[in-house]
N, C-alpha and C positions, 0 to 999 in steps of 0.2 A: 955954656955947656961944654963940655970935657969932649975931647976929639972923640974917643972911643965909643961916647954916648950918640955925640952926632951920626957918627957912622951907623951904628946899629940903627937910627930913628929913622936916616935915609934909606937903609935896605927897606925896614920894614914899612915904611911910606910906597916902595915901589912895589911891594907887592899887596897894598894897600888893605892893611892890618891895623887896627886902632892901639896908638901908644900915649901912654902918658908920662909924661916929663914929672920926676918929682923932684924939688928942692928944701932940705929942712931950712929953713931961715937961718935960724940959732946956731946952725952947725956946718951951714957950709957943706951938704954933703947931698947929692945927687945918685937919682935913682933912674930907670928906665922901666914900666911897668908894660908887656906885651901883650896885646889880646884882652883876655878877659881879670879883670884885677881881684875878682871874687877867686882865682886861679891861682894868686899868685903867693904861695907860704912866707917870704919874707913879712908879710902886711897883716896886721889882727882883722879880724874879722870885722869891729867897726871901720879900720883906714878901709878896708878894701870896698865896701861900702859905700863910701864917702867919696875915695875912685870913680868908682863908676857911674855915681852919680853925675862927676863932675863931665866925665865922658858923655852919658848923655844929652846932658846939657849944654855940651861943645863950649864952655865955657869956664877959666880957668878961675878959681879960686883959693883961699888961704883958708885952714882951721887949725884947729888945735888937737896934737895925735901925746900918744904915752913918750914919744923920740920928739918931742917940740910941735915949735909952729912949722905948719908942710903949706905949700904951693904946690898946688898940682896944673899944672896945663894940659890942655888935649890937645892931639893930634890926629882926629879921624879921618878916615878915606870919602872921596867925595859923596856924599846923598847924591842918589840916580834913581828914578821913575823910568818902569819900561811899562808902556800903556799898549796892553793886543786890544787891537778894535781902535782903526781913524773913522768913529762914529761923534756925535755933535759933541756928547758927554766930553771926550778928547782932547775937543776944541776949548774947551774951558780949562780942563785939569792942566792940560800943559800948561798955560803961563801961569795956573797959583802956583803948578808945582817950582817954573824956574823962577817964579819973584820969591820964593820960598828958599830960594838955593838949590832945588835939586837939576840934575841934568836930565833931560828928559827926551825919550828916546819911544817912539812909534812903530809898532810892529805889526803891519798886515798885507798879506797876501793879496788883496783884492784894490788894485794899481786904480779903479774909479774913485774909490776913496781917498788910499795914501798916495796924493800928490802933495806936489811941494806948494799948489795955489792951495789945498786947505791948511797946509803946514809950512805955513812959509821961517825958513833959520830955523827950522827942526829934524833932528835926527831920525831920518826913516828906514825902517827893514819892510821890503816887500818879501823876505823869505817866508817859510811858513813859522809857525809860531816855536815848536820846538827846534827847529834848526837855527833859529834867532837869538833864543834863548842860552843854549846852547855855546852860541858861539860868542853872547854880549859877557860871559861872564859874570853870575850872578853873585856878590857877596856880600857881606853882614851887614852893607850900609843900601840896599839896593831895594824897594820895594816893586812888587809887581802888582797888577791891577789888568784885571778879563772882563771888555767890556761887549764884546760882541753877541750874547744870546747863543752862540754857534759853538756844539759840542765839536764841532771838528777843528775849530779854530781855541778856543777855551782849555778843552781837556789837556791838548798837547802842550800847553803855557803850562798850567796849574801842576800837570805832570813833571815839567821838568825843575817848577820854582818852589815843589815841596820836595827836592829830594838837594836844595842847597842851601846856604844858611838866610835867606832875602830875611830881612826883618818883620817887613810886612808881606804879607799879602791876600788878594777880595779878590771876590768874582761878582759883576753884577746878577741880579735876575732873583725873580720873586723867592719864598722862603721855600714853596713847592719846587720852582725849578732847580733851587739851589739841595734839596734833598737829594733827587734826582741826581744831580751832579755828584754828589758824595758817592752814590750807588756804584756811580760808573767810575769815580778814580777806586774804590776797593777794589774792583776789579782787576783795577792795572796795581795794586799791592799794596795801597796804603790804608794804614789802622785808624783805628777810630782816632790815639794820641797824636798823628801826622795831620788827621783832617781838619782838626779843630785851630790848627794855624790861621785857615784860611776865614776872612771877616767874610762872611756873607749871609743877606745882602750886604754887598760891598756899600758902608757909610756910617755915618752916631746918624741915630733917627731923631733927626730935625725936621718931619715932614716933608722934607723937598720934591720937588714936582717937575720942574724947568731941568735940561740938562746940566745949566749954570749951575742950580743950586744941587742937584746932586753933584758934581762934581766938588764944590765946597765943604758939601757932607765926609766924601771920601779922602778929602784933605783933611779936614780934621780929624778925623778916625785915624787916617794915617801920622800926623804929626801927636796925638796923643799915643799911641804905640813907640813911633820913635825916641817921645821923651819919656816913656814909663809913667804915665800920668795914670788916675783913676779915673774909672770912668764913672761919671755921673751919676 
């Protein structure tokens, strides 16, 4: 990779921006794609496509574009899980989510809960949830996840994780309680096209019953949004 490219890829690495490396085979000729590749007017409309696919995917590959054979590699900012609510559901989600790759990070006020003997090598916020929030820095690789039933812990999460780019994000709690919920973020100013971000009930309906298994459900919901998959 050409110095000038490198540098650009390590700024945009630190302020951790999704970039993709492009190489045509045939020609020897390197590209640096930033952000969103659907974005980006150098690329027709199917390469850029094909980008972001491969972005998704986090997984580099070769095709065939109108300029030659292209390799694209990714370069995305790490996957991070911030779970409000160290309730049992918690205790499961975190390790799919770190054997999953993501970094996973615990946010609740209520110090019986978030201790480190239910979370042991887990990143915990006893702040309140939008001060947490707030301060974790939410960005386009980051999903959030409301599991506590508690509008006063809930609302301030959901609040502050529909107004940044998080990929994902669920609220637990029935289809009634999740209406409800809606009620009350219009309130604090978001539209019908902001609320419909959020999955909830938070999960793909597998039935799940055990906290184990909804949190599995939420894992998959969530990894099917991160890869742009359809849903079933």
């Amino acid at each position: 990779m050409k110095r000038d490219l490198l540098d650009r890829l390590i700024q945009a690495r630190a302020r951790k921006e999704p970039v993709t490396h492009l190489r045509w085979l045939d020609r020897g000729e390197e590209q640096l794609v930033e952000g969103d590749p659907t974005a980006d007017s150098s690329l027709t409309e199917a390469d850029a496509i094909a980008v972001q696919d491969v972005l998704r995917s986090d997984r580099g590959r070769t095709f065939d574009t109108a300029r030659g054979k292209l390799f694209a590699q990714p370069f995305n900012p790490p996957l991070r899980l911030i779970v409000v609510g160290a309730v049992h559901i918690a205790q499961s989600l975190v390790p799919m989510a770190s054997l999953s790759g993501y970094e996973a990070v615990v946010v609740d006020p209520r110090r019986a809960f978030s201790s480190d003997r239910r979370f042991p090598e887990v990143e915990i916020s006893q702040d309140w949830p939008d001060d947490a929030l707030q301060t974790l820095a939410i960005d386009a690789r980051t999903a959030v996840v409301t599991l506590t039933h508690d509008p006063k812990l809930d609302d301030p999460a959901l609040d502050v994780a529909l107004r940044s780019p998080a990929f994902y994000i669920a609220a637990l709690g029935s289809r009634r309680t999740h209406a409800a919920r809606l009620e009350r973020l219009r309130e604090l100013g978001h539209d019908d096209a902001m609320l419909e971000r959020i999955h909830g009930p938070a999960g793909l309906a597998i039935g799940a019953v055990s906290p184990a298994e909804i949190a599995l459900s939420v894992m998959a919901e969530m990894t099917n949004v991160l890869r742009g998959a359809k849903e079933a």
